[in-house]
C-alpha positions in Angstrom: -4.8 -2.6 -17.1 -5.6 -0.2 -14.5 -4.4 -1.6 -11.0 -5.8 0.7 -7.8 -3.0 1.8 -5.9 -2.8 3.5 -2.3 -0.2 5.3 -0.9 0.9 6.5 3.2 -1.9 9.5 3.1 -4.5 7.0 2.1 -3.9 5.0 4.7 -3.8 7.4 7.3 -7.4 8.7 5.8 -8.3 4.9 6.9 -7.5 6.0 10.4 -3.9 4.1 10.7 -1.5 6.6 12.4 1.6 8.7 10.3 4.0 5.5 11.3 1.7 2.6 11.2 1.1 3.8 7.3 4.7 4.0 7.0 5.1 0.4 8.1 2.5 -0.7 6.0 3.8 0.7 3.0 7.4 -0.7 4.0 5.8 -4.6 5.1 3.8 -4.1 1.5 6.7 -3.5 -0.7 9.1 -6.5 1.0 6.6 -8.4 0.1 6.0 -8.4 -3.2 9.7 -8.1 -3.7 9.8 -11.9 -2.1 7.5 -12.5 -4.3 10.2 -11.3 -7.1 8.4 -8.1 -8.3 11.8 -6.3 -8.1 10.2 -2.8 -9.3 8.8 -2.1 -5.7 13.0 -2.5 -4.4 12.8 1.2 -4.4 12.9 3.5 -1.1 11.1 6.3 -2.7 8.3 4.5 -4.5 5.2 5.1 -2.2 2.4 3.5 -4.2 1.3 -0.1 -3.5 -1.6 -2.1 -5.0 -4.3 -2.3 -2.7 -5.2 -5.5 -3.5 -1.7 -6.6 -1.3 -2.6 -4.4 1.5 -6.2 -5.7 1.8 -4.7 -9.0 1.6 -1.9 -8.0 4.8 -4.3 -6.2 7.1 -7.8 -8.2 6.0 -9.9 -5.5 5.4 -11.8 -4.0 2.7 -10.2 -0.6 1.1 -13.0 1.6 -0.5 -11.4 2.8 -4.2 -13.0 6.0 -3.6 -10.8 7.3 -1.1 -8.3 10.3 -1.2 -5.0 8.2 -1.8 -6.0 5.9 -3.8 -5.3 6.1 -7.1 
C-alpha cells in the first residue's frame, strides 16, 4: 500500500509561505491524531498523507511535485 505523502518543502513549492507550510503540517498531524492515528504524535515527523491536506485546504495536490513522496 503506497500512500502519497507531502512534507513542509512541498507545500511551499505549492506557493504557501515557509510558516503557512509549517502550520499546515502542524493542523494535519492534530488531526489525524483526534482521529486516534497516534503515530503522527511526533514533533519531528514531517510527512503527512496528502489525501488529509487536500481534504483541510480543498484543493487538488498534483503527486508529481518535488515533496511529495
Amino acid at each position: 500500500m503506497n500512500i502519497p505523502l507531502i512534507n513542509k518543502q512541498g507545500l511551499i513549492n505549492l506557493g504557501y509561505g515557509h510558516c503557512t507550510a509549517e502550520r499546515i503540517i502542524k493542523q494535519t498531524k492534530a488531526q489525524l491524531v483526534e482521529e486516534g492515528i497516534t503515530f503522527y504524535d511526533n514533533k519531528r515527523l514531517g510527512l503527512v498523507p496528502v489525501i488529509t491536506v487536500e481534504g483541510m485546504l480543498g484543493i487538488k495536490i498534483p503527486l508529481e511535485l518535488e515533496g511529495v513522496c
